[in-house]
C-alpha positions in Angstrom: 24.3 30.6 -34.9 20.6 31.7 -35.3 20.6 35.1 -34.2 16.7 36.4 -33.0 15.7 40.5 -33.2 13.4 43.2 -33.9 12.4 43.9 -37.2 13.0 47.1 -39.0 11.4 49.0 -41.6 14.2 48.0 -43.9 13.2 44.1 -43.7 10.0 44.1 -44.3 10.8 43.4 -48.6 12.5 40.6 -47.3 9.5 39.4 -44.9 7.3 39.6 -47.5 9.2 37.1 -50.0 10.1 34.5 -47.1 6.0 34.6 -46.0 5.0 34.3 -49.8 4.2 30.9 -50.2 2.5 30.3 -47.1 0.3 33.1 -48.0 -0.4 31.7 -51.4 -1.1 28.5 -49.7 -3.1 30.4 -47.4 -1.6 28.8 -44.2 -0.9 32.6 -42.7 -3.0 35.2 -44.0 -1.8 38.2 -46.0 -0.1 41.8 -45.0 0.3 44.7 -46.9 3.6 46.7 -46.3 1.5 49.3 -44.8 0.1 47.0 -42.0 3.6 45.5 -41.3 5.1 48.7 -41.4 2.2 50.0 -39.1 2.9 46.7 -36.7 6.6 46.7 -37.2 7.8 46.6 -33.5 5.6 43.3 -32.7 7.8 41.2 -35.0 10.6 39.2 -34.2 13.0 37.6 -36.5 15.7 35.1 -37.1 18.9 35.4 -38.5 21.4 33.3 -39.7 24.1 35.5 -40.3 22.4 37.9 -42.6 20.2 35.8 -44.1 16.4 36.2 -42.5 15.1 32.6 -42.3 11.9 33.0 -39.8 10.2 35.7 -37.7 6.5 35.8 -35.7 4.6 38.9 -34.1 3.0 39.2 -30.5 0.1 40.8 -31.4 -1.5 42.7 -28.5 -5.3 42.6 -28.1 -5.7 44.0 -24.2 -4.3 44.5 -21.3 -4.2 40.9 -20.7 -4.7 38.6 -23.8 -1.8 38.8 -26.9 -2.1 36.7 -29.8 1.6 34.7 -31.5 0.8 35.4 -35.1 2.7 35.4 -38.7 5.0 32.7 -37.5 7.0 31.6 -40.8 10.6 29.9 -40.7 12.4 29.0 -44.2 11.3 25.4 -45.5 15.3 24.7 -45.4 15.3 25.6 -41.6 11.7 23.9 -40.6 12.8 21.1 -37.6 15.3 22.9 -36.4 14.1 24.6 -33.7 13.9 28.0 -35.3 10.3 28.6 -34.7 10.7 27.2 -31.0 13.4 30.1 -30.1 11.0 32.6 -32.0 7.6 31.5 -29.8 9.9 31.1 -26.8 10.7 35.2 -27.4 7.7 36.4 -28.1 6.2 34.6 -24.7 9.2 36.4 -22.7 8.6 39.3 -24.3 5.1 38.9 -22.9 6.1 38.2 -19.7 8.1 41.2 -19.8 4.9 43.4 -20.7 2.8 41.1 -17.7 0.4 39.7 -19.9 -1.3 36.9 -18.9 -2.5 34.8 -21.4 -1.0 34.3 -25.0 -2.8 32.3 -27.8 -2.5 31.1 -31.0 -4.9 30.0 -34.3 -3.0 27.5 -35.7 -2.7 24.5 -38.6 0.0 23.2 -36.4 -1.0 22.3 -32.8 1.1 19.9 -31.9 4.0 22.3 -32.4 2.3 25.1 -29.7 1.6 21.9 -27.7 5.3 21.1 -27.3 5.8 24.8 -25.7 3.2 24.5 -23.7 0.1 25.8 -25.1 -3.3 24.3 -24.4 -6.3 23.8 -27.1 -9.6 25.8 -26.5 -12.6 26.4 -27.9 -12.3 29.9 -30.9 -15.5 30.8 -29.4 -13.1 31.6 -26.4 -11.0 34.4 -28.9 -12.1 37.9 -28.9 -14.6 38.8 -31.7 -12.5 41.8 -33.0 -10.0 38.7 -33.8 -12.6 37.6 -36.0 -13.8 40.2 -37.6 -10.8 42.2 -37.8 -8.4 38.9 -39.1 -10.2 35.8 -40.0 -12.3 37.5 -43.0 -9.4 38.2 -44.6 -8.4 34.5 -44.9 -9.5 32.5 -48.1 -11.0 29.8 -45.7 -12.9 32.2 -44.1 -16.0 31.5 -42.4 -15.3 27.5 -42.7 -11.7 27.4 -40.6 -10.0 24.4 -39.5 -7.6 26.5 -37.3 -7.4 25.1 -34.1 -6.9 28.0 -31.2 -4.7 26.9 -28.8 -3.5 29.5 -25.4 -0.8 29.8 -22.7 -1.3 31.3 -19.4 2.0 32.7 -18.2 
């Protein structure tokens, strides 16, 4: 049974080797310890048994507007609706906060789609998403990220 949680301090070695590849790939971009560490109590992961095999963050960018982000689940557990039940906590953890909108830059639209997020235009994201984020990526400035949003 997939067990979903906070993260602690303690996982974030283990975060880092699970979100490696996708990094390398550069399909989610790069986090020091420090900034995880800093951001530790916007992730969520899941467990099975001991064994981390996905987590995501809600990222917060105002009072009204937070942003699903990091999402990774284990290649072995892709299709099997980990990374549904870790969107699906993030958005109730929103609703819990009363935000009103959540969204997303994804590779993977059709996945967001399925829960209920809409496509929009990136013009529509907040420029300190941008410049504070998207430089970092490798793709960076020609992104085929699609930007996707739920109102809750």
């Amino acid at each position: 049974m997939i067990e979903y949680k906070k993260a602690r301090l303690k996982d974030i070695a283990s975060m880092q080797i699970l979100v490696r590849p996708e990094v390398e790939n550069g399909v989610i971009l790069p986090r020091s310890d420090d900034e995880i560490a800093t951001n530790i109590r916007s992730y969520t992961l899941a467990f099975d048994d001991d064994r981390l095999i996905g987590y995501s963050a809600l990222h917060i960018h105002a009072s009204n507007l937070a942003e699903v982000r990091s999402l990774i689940v284990d290649s072995n557990y892709r299709g099997k609706g980990v990374g549904s039940g870790l969107v699906n906590a993030l958005l109730d953890e929103a609703r819990a906060l009363e935000i009103a909108q959540v969204f997303t830059l994804t590779y993977r639209s059709e996945f967001f789609k399925n829960l209920g997020f809409v496509e929009i235009s990136k013009e529509r994201l907040p420029a300190q998403k941008i410049w504070a984020d998207c430089i970092k990526c490798k793709h960076f400035p020609v992104c085929n990220e699609i930007a996707l949003i739920q109102n809750l």
